[in-house]
VEXFISE-395872 format. One record per residue: residue in one letter; x, y, z of N, C-alpha, C in turn. Coordinates in steps of 0.001 Angstrom, whole numbers, always signed. Layout:
# VEXFISE-395872
rec residuo->a | nX->X | nY->Y | nZ->Z | caX->X | caY->Y | caZ->Z | cX->X | cY->Y | cZ->Z
...
//
This chain:
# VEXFISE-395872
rec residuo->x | nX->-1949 | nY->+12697 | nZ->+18456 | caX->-3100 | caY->+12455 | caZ->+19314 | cX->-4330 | cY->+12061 | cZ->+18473
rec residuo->x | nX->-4645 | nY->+12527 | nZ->+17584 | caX->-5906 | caY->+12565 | caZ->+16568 | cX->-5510 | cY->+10959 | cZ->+15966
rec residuo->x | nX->-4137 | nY->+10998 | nZ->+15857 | caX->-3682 | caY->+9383 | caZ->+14849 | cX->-4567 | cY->+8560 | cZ->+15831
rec residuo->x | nX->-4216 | nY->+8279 | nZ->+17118 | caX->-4475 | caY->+7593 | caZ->+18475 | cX->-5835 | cY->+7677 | cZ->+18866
rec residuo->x | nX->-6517 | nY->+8636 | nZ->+18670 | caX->-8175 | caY->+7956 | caZ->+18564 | cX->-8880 | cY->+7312 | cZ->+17718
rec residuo->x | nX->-8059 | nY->+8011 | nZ->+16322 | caX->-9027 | caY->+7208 | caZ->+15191 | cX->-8578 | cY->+5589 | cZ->+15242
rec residuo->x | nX->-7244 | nY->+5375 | nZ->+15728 | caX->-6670 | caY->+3770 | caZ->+15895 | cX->-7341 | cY->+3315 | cZ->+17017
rec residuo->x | nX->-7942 | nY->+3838 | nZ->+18166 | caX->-9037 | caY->+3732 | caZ->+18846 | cX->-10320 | cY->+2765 | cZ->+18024
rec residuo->x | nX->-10451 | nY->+3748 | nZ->+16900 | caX->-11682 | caY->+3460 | caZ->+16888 | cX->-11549 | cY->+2086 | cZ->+15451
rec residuo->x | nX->-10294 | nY->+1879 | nZ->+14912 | caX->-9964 | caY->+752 | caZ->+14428 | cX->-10021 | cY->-423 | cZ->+15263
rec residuo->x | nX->-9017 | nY->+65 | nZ->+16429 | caX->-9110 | caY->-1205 | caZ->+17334 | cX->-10382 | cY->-1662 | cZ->+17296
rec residuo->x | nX->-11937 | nY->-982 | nZ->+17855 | caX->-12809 | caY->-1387 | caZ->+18211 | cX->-13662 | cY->-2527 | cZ->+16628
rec residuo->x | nX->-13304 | nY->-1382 | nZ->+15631 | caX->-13853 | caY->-1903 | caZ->+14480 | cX->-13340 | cY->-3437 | cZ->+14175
rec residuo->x | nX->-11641 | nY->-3908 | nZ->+14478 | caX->-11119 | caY->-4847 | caZ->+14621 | cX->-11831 | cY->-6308 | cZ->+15255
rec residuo->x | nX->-11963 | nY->-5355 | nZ->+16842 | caX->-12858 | caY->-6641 | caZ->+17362 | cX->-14347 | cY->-7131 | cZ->+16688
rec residuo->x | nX->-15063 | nY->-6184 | nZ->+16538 | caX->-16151 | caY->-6363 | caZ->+16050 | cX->-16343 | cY->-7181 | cZ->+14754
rec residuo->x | nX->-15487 | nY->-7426 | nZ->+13843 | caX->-15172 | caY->-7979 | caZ->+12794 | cX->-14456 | cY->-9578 | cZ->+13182
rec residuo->x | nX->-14105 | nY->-9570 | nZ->+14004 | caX->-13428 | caY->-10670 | caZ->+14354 | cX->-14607 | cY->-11498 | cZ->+15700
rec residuo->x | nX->-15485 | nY->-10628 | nZ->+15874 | caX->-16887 | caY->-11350 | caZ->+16525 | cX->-17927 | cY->-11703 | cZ->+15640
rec residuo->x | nX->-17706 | nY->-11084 | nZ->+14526 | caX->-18464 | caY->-11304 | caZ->+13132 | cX->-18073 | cY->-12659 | cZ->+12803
rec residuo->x | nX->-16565 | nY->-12707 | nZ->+12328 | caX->-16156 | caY->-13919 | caZ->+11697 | cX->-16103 | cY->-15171 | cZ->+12727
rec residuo->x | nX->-16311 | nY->-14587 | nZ->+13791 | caX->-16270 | caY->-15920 | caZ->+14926 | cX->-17952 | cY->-16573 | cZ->+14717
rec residuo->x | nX->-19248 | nY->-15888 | nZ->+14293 | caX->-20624 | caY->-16302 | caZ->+13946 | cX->-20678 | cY->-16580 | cZ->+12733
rec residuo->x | nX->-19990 | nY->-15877 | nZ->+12119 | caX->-20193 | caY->-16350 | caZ->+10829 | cX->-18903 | cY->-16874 | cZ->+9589
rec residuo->x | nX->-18160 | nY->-17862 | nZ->+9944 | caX->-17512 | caY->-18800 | caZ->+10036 | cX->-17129 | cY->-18423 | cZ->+8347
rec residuo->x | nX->-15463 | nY->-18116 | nZ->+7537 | caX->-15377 | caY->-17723 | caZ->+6348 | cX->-14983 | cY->-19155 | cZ->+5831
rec residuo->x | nX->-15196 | nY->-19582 | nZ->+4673 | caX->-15083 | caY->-20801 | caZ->+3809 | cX->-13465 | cY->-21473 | cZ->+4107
rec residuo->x | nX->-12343 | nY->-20360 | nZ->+4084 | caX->-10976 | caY->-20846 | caZ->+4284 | cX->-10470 | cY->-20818 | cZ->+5926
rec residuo->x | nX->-9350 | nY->-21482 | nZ->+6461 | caX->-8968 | caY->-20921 | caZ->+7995 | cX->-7408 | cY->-21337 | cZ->+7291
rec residuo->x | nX->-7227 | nY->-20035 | nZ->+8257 | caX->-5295 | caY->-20380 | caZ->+8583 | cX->-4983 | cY->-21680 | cZ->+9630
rec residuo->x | nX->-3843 | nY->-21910 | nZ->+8698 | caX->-3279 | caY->-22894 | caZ->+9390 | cX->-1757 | cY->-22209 | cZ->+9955
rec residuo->x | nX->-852 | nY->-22351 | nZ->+10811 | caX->+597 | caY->-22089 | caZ->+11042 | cX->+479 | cY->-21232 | cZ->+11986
rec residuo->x | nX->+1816 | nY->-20162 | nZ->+11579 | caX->+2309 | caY->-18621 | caZ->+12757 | cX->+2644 | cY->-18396 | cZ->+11728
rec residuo->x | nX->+3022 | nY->-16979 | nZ->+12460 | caX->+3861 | caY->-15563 | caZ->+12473 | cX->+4967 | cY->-16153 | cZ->+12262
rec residuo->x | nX->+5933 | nY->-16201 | nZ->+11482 | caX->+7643 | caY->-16184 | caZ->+11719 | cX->+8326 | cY->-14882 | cZ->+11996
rec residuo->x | nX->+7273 | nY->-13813 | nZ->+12487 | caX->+7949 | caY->-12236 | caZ->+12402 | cX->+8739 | cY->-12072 | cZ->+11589
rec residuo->x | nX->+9421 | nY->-12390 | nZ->+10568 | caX->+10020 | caY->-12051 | caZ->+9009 | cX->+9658 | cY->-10773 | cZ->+8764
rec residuo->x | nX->+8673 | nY->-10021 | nZ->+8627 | caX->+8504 | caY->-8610 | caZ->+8217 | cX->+7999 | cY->-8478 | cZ->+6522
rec residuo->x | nX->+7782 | nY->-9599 | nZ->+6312 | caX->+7828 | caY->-9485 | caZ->+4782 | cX->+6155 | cY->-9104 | cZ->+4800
rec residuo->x | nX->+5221 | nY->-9127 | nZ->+5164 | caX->+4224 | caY->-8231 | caZ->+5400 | cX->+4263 | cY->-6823 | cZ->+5236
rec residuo->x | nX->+5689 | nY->-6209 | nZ->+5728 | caX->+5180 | caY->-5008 | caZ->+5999 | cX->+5999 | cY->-4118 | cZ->+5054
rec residuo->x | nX->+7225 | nY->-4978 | nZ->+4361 | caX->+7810 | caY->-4628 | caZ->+2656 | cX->+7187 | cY->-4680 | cZ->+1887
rec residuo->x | nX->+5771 | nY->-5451 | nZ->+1638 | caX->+4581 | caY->-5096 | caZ->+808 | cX->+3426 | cY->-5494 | cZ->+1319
rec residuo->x | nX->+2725 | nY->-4482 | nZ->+1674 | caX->+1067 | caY->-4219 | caZ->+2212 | cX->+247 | cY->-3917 | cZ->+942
rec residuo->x | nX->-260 | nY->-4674 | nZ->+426 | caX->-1558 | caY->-4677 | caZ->-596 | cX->-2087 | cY->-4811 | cZ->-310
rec residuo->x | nX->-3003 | nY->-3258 | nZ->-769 | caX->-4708 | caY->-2915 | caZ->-404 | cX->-5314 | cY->-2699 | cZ->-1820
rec residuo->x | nX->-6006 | nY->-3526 | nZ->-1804 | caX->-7033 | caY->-3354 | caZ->-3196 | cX->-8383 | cY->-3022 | cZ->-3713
rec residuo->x | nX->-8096 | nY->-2545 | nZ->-4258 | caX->-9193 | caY->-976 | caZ->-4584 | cX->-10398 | cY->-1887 | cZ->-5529
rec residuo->x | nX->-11417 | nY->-1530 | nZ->-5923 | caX->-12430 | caY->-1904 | caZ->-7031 | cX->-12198 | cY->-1368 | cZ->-7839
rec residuo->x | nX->-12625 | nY->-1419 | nZ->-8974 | caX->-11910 | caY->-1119 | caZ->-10669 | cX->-12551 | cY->+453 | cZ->-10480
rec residuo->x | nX->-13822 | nY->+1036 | nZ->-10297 | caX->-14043 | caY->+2042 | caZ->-10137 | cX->-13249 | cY->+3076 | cZ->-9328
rec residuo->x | nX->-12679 | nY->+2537 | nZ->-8171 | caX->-12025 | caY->+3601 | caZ->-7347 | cX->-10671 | cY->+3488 | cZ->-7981
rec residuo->x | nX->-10048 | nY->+2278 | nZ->-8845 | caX->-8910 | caY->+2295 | caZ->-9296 | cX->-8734 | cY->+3565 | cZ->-10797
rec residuo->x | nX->-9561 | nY->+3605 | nZ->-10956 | caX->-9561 | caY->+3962 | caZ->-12582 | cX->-9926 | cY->+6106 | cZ->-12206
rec residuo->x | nX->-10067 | nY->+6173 | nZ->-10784 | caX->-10525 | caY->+7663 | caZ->-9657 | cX->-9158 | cY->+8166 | cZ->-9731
rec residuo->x | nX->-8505 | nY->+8979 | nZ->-10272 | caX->-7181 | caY->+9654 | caZ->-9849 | cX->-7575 | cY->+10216 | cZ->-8878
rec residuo->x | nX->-8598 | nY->+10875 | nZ->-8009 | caX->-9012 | caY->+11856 | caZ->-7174 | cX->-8856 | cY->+10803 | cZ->-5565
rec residuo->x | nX->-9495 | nY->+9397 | nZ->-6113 | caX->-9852 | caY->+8511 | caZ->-4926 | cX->-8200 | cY->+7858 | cZ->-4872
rec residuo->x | nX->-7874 | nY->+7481 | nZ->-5677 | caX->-6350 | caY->+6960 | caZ->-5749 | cX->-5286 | cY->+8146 | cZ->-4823
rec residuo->x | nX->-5656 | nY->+9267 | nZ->-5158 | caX->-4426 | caY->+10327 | caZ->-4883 | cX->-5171 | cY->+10386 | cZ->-3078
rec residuo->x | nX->-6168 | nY->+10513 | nZ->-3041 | caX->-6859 | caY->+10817 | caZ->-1479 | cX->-6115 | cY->+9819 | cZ->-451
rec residuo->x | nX->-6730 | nY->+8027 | nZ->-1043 | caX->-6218 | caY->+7063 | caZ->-536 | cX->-4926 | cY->+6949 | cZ->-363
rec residuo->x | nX->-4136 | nY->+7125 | nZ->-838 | caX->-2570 | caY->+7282 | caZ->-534 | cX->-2600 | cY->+8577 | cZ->+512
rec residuo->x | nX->-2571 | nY->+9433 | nZ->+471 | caX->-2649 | caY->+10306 | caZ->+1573 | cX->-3140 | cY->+10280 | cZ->+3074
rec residuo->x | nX->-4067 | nY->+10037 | nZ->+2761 | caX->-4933 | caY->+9026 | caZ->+4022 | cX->-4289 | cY->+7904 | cZ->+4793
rec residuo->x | nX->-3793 | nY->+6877 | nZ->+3876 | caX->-3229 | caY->+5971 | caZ->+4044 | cX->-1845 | cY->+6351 | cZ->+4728
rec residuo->x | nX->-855 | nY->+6983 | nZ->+3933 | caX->+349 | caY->+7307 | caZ->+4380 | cX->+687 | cY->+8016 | cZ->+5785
rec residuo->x | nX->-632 | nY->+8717 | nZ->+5882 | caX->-651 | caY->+9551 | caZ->+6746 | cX->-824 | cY->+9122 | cZ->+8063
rec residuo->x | nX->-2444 | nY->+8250 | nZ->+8643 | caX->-2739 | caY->+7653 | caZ->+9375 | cX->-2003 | cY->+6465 | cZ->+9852
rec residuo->x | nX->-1815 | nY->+5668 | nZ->+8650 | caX->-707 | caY->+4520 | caZ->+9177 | cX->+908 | cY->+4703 | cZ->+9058
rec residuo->x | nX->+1354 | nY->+5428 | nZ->+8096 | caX->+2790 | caY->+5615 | caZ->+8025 | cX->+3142 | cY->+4860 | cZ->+7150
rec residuo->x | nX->+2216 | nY->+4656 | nZ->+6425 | caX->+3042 | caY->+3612 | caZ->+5174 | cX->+3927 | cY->+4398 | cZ->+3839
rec residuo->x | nX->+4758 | nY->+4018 | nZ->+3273 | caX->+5235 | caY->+4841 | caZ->+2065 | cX->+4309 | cY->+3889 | cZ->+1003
rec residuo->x | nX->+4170 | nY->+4787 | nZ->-56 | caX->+3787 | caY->+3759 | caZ->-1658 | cX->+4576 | cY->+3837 | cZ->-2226
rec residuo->x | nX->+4864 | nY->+2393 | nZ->-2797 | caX->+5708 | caY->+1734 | caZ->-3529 | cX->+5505 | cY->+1750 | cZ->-5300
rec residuo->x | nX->+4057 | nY->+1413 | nZ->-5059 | caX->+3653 | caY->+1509 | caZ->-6933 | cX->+2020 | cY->+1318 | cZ->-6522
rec residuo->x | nX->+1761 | nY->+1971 | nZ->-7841 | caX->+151 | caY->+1436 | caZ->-8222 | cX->+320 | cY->+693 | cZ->-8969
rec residuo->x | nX->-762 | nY->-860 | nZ->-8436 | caX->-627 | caY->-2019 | caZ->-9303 | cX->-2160 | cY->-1689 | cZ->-10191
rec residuo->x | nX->-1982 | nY->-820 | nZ->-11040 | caX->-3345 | caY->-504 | caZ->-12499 | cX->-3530 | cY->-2071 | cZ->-12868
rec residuo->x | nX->-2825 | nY->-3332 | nZ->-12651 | caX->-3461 | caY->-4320 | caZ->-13765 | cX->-4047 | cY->-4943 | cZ->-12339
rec residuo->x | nX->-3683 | nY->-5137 | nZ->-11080 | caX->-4355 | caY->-6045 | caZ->-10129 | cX->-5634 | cY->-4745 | cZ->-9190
rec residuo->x | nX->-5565 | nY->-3373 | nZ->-9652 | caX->-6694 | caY->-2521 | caZ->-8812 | cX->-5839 | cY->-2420 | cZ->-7499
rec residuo->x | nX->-4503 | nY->-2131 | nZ->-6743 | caX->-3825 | caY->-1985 | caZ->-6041 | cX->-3278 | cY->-1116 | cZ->-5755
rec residuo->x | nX->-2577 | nY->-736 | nZ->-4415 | caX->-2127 | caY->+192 | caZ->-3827 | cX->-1034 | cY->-699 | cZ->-3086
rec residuo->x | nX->+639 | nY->-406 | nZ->-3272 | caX->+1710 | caY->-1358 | caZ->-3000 | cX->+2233 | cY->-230 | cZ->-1869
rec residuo->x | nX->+2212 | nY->-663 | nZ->-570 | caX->+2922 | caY->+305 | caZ->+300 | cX->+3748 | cY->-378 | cZ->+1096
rec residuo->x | nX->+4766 | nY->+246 | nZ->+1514 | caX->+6062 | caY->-654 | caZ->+3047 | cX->+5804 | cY->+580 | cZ->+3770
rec residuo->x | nX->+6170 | nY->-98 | nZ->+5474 | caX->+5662 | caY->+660 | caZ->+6571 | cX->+7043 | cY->+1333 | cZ->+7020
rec residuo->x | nX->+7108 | nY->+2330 | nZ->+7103 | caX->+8530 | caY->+3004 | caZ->+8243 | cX->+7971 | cY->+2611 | cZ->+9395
rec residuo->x | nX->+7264 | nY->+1769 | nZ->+10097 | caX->+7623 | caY->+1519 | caZ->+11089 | cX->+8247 | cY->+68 | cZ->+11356
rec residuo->x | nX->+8610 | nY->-321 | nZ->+10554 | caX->+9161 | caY->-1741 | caZ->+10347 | cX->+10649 | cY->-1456 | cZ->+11050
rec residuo->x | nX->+11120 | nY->-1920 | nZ->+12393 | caX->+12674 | caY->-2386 | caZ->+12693 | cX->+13723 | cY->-3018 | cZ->+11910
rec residuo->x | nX->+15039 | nY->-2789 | nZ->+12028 | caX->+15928 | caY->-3312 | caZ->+11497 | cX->+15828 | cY->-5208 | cZ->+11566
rec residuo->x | nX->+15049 | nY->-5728 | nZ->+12357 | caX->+14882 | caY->-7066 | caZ->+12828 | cX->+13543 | cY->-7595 | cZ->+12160
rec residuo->x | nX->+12719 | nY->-6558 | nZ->+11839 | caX->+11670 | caY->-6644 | caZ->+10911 | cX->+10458 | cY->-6770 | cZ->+11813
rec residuo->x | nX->+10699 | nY->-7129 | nZ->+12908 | caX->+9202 | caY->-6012 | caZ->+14057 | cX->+8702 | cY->-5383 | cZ->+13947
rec residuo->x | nX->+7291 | nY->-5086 | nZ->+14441 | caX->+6932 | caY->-3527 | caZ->+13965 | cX->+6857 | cY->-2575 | cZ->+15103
rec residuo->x | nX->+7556 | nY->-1034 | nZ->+15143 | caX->+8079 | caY->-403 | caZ->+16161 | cX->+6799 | cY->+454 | cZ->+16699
rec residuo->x | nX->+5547 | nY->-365 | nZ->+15986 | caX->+4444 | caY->+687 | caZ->+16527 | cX->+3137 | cY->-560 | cZ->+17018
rec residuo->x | nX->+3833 | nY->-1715 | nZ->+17380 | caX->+2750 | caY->-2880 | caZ->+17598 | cX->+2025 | cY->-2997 | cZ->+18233
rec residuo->x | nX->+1692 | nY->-2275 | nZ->+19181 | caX->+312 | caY->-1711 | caZ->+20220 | cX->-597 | cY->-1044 | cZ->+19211
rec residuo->x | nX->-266 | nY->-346 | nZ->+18492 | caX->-1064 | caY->+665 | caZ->+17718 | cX->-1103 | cY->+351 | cZ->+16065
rec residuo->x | nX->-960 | nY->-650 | nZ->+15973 | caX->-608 | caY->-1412 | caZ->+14345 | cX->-1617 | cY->-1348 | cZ->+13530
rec residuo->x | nX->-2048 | nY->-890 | nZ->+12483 | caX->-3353 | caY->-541 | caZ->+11353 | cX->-3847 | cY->-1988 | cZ->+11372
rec residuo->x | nX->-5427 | nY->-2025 | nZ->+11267 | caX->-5434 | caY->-3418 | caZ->+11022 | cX->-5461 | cY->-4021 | cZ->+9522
rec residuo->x | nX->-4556 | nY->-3529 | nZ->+8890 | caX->-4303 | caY->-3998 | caZ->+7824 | cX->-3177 | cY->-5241 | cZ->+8258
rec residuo->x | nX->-2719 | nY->-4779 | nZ->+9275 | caX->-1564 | caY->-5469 | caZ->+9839 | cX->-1992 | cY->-6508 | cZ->+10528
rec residuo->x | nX->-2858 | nY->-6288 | nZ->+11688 | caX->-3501 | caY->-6697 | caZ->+12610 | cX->-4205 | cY->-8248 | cZ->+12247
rec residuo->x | nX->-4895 | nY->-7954 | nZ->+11054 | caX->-5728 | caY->-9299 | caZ->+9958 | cX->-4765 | cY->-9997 | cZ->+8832
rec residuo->x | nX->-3460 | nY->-9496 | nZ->+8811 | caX->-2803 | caY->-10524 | caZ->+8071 | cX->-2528 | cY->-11315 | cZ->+8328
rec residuo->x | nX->-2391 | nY->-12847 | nZ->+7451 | caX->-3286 | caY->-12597 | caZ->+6143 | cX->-4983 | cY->-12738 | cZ->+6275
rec residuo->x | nX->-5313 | nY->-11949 | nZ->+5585 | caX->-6671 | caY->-11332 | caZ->+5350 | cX->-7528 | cY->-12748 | cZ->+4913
rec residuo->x | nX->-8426 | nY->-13356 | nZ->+5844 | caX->-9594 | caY->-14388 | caZ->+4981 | cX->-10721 | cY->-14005 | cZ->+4444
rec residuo->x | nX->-10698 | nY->-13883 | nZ->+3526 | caX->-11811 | caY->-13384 | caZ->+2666 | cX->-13079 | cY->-14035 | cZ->+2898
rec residuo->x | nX->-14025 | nY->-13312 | nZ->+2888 | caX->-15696 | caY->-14551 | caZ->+2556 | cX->-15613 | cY->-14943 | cZ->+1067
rec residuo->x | nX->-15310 | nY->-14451 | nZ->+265 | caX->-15714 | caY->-14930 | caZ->-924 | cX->-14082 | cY->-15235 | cZ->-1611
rec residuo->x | nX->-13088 | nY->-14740 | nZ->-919 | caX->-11982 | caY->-15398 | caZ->-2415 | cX->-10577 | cY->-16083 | cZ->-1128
rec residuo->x | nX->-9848 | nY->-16627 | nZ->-1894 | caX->-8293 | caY->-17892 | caZ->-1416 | cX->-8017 | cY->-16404 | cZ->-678
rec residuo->x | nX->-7806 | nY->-16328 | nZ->+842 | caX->-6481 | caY->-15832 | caZ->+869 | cX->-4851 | cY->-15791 | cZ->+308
rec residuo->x | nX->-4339 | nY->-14355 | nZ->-256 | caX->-3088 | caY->-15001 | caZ->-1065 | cX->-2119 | cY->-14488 | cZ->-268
rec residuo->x | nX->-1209 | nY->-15590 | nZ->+290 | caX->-73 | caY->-15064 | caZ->+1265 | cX->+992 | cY->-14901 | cZ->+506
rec residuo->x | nX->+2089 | nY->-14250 | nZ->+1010 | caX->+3194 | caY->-13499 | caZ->+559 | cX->+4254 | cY->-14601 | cZ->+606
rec residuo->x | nX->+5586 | nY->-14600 | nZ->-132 | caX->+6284 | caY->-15473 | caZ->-101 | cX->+7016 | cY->-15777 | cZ->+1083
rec residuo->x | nX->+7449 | nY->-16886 | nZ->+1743 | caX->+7406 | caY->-16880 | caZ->+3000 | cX->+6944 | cY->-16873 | cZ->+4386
rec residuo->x | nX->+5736 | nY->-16984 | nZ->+4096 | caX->+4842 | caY->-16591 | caZ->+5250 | cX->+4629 | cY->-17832 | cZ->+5623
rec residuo->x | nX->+4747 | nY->-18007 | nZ->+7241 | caX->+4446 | caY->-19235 | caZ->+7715 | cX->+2731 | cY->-19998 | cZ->+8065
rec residuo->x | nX->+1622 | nY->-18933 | nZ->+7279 | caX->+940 | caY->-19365 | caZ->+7609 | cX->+273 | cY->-19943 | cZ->+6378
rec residuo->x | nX->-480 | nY->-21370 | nZ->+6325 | caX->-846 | caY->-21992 | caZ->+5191 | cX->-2265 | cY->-21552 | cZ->+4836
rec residuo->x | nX->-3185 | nY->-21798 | nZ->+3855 | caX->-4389 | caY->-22003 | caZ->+4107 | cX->-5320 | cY->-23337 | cZ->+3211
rec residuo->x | nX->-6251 | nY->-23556 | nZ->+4152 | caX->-7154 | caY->-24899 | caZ->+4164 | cX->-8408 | cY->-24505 | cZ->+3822
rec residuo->x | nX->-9122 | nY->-25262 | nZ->+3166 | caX->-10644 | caY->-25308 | caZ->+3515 | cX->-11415 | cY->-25632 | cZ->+5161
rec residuo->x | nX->-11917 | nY->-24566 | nZ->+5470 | caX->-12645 | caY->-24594 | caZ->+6385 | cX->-13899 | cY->-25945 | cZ->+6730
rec residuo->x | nX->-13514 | nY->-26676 | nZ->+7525 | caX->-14936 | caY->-27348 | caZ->+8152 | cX->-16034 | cY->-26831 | cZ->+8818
rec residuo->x | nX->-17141 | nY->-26472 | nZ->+7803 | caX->-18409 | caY->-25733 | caZ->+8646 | cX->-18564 | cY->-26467 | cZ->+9758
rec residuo->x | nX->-19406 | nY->-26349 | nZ->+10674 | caX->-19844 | caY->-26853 | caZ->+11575 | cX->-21599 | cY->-26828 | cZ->+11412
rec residuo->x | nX->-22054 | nY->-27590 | nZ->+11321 | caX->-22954 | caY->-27311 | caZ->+10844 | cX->-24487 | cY->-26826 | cZ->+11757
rec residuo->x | nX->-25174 | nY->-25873 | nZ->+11730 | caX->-25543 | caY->-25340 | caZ->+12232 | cX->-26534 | cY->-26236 | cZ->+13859
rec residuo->x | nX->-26557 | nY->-25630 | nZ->+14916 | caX->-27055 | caY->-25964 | caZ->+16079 | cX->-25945 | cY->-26940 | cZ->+16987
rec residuo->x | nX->-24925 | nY->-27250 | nZ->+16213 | caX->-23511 | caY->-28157 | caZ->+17090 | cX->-22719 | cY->-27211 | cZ->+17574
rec residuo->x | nX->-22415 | nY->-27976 | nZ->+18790 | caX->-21168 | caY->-26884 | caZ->+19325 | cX->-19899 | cY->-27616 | cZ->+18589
//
């Protein structure tokens, strides 16, 4: 029950971020789909800043937190990229995810467009990425 409000309050954080990026337009856009492959959810990289990487206290919390709230297992700490390597038990034998109403939005925003760096997609992933055409301000 407690999982289910705080994903509540992701959901909301979700939209709000995605009304953000709808005003304020990020340098790259996806191009493609989903092929539902699952290979997203055999490795979920979340990446830490060199300070919280170098935190055994913030490292050991974040995995806990993490594992806990979303259900992810960790796979490895990536020490040379500032990373946290996790796969989801809720991933199906078909590679669906068996909790997709309620999906972390780690999930939700893949792949992730950054304001400032390339989105880097996973091998296989059907979605490409481009340089964005601003629009330039006062045009619809």
């Amino acid at each position: 029950m407690l999982r289910r409000l705080i994903m509540s309050f992701v959901i909301l954080d979700n939209f709000l971020t995605a009304l953000t990026r709808k005003l304020f337009p990020t340098r790259y856009k996806l191009t493609g789909h989903c092929r539902q492959c699952g290979q997203c959810c055999r490795r979920i990289i979340l990446t830490m800043t060199p300070a919280q990487a170098r935190s055994p206290l913030f490292t050991n919390l974040s995995v806990r937190w993490i594992s806990w709230l979303f259900g992810f297992r960790l796979l490895e700490i990536d020490h040379e990229h500032d990373s946290l390597v996790f796969d989801c038990r809720h991933q199906l034998a078909d590679g669906r995810c068996g909790v997709y109403r309620w999906r972390p939005n780690v999930c939700r925003n893949y792949p992730l467009v950054d304001y400032f760096k390339k989105p880097v997609l996973l091998p296989g992933c059907g979605y490409t990425v481009a340089v964005a055409r601003l629009e330039a301000s006062g045009k619809s």
